[in-house]
Structures are given as structure tokens and as C-alpha cells.
C-alpha positions in Angstrom: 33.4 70.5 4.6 30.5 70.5 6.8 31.5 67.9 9.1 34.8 70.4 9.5 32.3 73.4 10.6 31.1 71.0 13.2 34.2 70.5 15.0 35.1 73.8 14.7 31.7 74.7 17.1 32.4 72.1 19.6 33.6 73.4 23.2 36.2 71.7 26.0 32.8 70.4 27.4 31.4 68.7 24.2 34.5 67.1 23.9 35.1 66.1 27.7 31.1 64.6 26.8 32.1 62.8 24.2 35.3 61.0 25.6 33.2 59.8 28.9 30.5 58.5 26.4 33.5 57.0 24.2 35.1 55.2 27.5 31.7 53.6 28.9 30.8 52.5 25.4 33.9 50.3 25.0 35.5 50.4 28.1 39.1 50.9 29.3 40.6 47.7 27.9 39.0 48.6 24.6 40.0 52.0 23.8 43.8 51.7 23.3 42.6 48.9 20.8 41.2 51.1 19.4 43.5 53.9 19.1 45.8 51.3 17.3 43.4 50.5 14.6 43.1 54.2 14.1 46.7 55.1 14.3 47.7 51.7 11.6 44.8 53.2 9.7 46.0 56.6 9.4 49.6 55.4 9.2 48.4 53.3 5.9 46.7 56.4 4.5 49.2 58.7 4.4 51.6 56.0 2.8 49.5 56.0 0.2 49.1 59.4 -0.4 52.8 59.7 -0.4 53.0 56.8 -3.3 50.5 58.5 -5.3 51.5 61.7 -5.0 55.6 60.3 -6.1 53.7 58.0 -8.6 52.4 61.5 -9.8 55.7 63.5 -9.6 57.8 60.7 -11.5 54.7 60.8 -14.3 55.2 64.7 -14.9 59.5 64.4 -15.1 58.9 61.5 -17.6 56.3 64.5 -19.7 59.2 66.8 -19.5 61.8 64.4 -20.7 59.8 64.2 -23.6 
């Protein structure tokens, strides 16, 4: 929870900082590479969470069948 605090402190400037440092570290052709990993990456976690969480769900009908 502490890393949440963090962005919670962080102004438009910090951020504005953080995205020029971002785009001269890996450069313009670089980024939206990037931003596909990220985005396939989250895509991936939440389909997982949504098959545990029905994995979950089907396990506690199958108690109440019982």
C-alpha cells in the first residue's frame, strides 16, 4: 500500500518529469512497444483473475448442491 500513497503525492509536474525521462530513455520508436507489452500484460492479468474468481464461484454452487 505504500507504493499507492506515493502516487497519490505526485503532482502534473512529477508526472510531466517522469514521461520526458521515460521518452529519452527508450526513445519514440520504443515506447508504443512498450505500451503493448504493458497493455497484453495487463490484458492477461485480468483474464486470469476472471478464471479464478469463476473457478471460485462454480466451487461454492458445487458446496451448496451438496
Amino acid at each position: 500500500m505504500t507504493t499507492l500513497a506515493f502516487f497519490q503525492n505526485m503532482g502534473g509536474g512529477s508526472i510531466v518529469l517522469i514521461v520526458l525521462v521515460v521518452l529519452l530513455l527508450f526513445g519514440a520508436k520504443r515506447i508504443p512497444e512498450l505500451a503493448r507489452g504493458l497493455g497484453r500484460g495487463i490484458r492477461e492479468f485480468k483474464d486470469a483473475t476472471k478464471d479464478i474468481q469463476n473457478d471460485l464461484e462454480e466451487g461454492l454452487k458445487d458446496d451448496k448442491k451438496k
